[in-house]
C-alpha positions, 0 to 999 in steps of 0.5 A, spaced: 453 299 112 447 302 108 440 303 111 437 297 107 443 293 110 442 295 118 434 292 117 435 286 114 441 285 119 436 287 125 430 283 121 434 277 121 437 277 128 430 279 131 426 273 128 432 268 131 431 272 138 424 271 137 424 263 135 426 263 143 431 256 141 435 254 147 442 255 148 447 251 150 454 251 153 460 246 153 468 246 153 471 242 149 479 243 147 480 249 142 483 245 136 475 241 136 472 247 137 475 251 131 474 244 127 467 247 129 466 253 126 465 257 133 467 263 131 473 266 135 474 273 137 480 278 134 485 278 139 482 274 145 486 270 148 485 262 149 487 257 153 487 249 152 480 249 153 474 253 151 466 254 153 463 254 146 456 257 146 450 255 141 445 260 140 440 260 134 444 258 128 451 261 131 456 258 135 462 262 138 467 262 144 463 264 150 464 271 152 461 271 158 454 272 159 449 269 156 442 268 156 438 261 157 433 262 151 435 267 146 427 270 146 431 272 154 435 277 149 429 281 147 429 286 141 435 289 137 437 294 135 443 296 130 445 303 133 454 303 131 458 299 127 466 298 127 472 293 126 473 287 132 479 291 133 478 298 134 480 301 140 483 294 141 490 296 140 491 291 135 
């Protein structure tokens, strides 16, 4: 990524970070949560069902740990990039 490009994707994630929108979790089966358009991780393994995460404007396979508003998250900042599967084996 260019320079440009690294501040426009902090800028853009900053200002979703600082409209503080509500997050909201729910299970459903995995095939629904694909028809969805939650984004799924490379390489992670999924059972049947699935906790799928809304946060801002994105929507993903929870991960874990998450955070009740996104304005909880605080600043971002853009520091590496690299493939989902480097270091992964895959």
């Amino acid at each position: 990524m260019t320079d440009e490009e690294i501040r426009q994707v902090e800028l853009r994630v900053n200002n979703e970070i600082m409209q503080n929108h509500p997050t909201r979790a729910q299970v459903m089966p995995i095939e629904e949560a694909r028809k969805s358009g939650a984004m799924m991780l490379f390489g992670e393994k999924y059972g049947d069902e699935v906790r799928v995460m809304d946060i801002g404007s994105s929507r993903e396979f929870c991960g874990g740990t998450h955070v009740a508003r996104t304005g909880d998250i605080g600043v971002f900042k853009l520091y590496a990039e690299g493939g989902v599967a480097a270091g992964s084996g895959a």
